[in-house]
N, C-alpha and C positions, 0 to 999 in steps of 0.2 A: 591433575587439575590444579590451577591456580584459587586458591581458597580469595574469595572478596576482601579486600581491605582496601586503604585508601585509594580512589580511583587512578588507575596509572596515567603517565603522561599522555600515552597514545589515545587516550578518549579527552585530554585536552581542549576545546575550542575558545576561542573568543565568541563573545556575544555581536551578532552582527547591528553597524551603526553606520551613521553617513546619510550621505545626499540619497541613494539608490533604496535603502534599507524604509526611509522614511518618505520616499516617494510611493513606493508599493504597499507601505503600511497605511496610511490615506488614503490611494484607490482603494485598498481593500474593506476601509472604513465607512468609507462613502458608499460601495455599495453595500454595504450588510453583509459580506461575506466573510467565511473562516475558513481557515489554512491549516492543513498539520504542521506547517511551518511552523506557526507558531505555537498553535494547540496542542504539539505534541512535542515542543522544544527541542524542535530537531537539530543538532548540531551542523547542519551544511545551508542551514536557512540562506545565509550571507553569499553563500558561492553560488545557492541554486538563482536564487531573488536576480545575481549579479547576470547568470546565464540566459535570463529570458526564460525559467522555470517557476513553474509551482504546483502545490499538490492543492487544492479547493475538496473541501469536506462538505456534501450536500445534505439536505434531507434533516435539516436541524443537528442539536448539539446533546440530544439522549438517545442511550441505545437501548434497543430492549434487550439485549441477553449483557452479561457479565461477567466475560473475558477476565483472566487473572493479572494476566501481564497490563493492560488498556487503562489510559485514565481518564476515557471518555465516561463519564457520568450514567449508569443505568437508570431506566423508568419509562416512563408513562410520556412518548413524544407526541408534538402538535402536528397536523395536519402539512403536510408538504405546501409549501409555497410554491405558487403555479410563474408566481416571477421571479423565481430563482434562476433558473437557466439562463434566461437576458440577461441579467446580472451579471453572471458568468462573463458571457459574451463579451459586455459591454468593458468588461472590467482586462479582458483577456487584449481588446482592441486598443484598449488604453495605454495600457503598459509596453505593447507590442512582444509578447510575452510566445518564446515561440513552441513549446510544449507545454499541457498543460494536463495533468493528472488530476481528473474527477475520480472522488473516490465518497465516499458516504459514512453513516452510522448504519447499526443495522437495524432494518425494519420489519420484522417479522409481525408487524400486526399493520402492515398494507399487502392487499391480497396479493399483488404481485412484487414484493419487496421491494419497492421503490425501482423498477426497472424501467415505468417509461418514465420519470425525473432523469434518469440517467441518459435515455432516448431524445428527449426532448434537450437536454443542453447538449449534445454532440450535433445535433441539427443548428442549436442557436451559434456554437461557434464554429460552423460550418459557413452559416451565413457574413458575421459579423469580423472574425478571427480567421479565416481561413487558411491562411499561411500558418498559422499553429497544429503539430498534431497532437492529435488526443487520444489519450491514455485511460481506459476507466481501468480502475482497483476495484471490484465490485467483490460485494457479498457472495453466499453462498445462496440465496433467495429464496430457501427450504427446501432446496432441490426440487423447485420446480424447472422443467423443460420450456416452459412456456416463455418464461419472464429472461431466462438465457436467450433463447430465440428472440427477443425484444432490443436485449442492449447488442447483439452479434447483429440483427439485422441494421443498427446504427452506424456499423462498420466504422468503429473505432482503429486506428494506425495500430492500438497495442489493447489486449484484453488481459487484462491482470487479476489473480485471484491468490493470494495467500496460504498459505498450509500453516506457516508458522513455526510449527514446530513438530516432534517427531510424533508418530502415536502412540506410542508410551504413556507420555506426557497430556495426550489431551484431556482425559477425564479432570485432570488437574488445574491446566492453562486456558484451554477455552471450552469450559463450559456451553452448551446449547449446540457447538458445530461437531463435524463428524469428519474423520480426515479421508475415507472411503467416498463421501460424499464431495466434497471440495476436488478429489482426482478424479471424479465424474463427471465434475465442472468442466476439470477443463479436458474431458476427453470428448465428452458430447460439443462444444464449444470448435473444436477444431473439424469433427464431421462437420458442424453446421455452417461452417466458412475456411475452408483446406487455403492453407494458406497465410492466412488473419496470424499473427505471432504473436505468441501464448507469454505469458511469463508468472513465475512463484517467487515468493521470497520465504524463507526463516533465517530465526533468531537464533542467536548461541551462546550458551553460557544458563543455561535453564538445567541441568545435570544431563542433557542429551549424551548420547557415545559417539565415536567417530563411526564406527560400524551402522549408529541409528541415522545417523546422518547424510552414511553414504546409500543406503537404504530410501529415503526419503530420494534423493538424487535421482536413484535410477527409477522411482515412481513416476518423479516428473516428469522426464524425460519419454516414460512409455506411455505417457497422458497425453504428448502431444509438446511441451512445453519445451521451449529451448534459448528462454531468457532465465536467469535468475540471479535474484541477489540473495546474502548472507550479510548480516552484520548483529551485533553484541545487542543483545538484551540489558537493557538499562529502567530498572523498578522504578515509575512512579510515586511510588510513594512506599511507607516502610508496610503499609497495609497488603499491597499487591502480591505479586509471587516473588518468592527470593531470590537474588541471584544467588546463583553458585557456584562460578568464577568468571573472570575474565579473561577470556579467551585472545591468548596470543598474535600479533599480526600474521606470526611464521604459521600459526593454524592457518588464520583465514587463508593466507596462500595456498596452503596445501589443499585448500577447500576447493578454490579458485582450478587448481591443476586437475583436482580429479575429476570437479564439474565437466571441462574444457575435455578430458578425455572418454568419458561417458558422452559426448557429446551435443553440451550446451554452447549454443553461439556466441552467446555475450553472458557474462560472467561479470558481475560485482561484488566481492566479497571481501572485504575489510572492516575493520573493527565500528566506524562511525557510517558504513553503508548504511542507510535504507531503504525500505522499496521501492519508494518511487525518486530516486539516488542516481541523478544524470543519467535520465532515463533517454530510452533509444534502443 
């Protein structure tokens, strides 16, 4: 392992700026909307923005449970806004934005975990957006069958659900989920629409093994899944979970190789990946 010290070059970016950067940061203003882009300082904001990509964070800006890695704020959130989806839309039309990654907080004190919020805007930019495909990143919904059946019957281009990290590790990193439960997700998820393309991402550099990791791999893979990305864990703040190294590009590669022969079809694993990271 490479013990943390100064961040190395290869996690490097420029802050993205310009005509494009501040056009999208205005729409997005104007309608009330937030971004992992931004919210989650993602280092590819600038090349996703420039693609005609974004990731949109529905369902407000508190989460109930409290994830160690996350620096979305936990507590007590407000009622879903019923015109957020338009928004969405309107905002998606605007820009001409041709992927677009709805993905939320987690809602575990709405009966159905915010699943039709997530139904209702894949309809509004169905209408409005429609040369966009769209991508939900959705929760685990407390393992309800029902509220999956919700956003699968929205028939989303891509169904994304996260694992994150190895099971080892979850008592530690994400408090409240279950990693049994999240590969249930998406195994139930793919009987309910054969076909529909599945996708996981984690993180690396949380003390995982290469062993836990290829482990993790072949889970996904017998759940149905045969997108996935990897990229480095990077702490919020000094409060969150530590890191505990920085994991080498010549890893990720090696990640990238064995995903590819386990057989995942699209593969993104590099050091500044993230999930929803030129998605497709």
């Amino acid at each position: 392992m490479n013990p943390p010290g100064r961040r190395p070059e290869w996690l490097k970016v420029r802050v993205p700026s310009g005509e494009k950067a501040a056009e999208v940061t205005g729409v997005l203003r104007r309608h009330g909307l937030r971004t992992v882009c931004r919210d989650a300082l993602c280092p590819n904001v600038g090349e996703c923005w420039g693609a005609g990509t974004a990731t949109v964070i529905l369902l407000g800006d508190c989460c109930t449970r409290g994830c160690a890695f996350c620096g979305i704020r936990t507590g007590v959130p407000g009622p879903p806004d019923p015109g957020e989806p338009a928004r969405v839309a309107r905002a998606a039309a605007e820009l001409s934005w041709r992927h677009v990654v709805l993905t939320s907080v987690t809602r575990d004190d709405l009966p159905d975990g915010g699943a039709a919020h997530f139904a209702a805007a894949v309809r509004a930019l169905r209408e409005s957006a429609p040369a966009a495909a769209v991508e939900l990143l959705v929760p685990d919904f407390g393992g309800s069958g029902e509220a999956l059946r919700t956003v699968v019957d929205a028939a989303p281009d891509i169904l994304a659900h996260n694992v994150e990290t190895v099971p080892r590790l979850y008592p530690a990193v994400r408090r409240g989920a279950n990693y049994g439960r999240s590969l249930s997700l998406l195994r139930r998820a793919a009987a309910m629409r054969p076909g529909m393309p599945l996708k996981s991402g984690i993180m690396a550099g949380l003390g995982e093994t290469e062993e836990e990791v290829a482990g993790v791999f072949r889970d996904l893979h017998a759940a149905g899944c045969r997108l996935l990305t990897v990229g480095q864990y990077l702490p919020p703040s000094r409060g969150h979970f530590p890191l505990v190294e920085y994991v080498t590009p010549e890893r990720f590669d090696a990640y990238a190789a064995l995903a590819r022969e386990i057989g995942f079809r699209d593969v993104r694993s590099a050091p500044l990946v993230r999930s929803s990271y030129n998605p497709g």
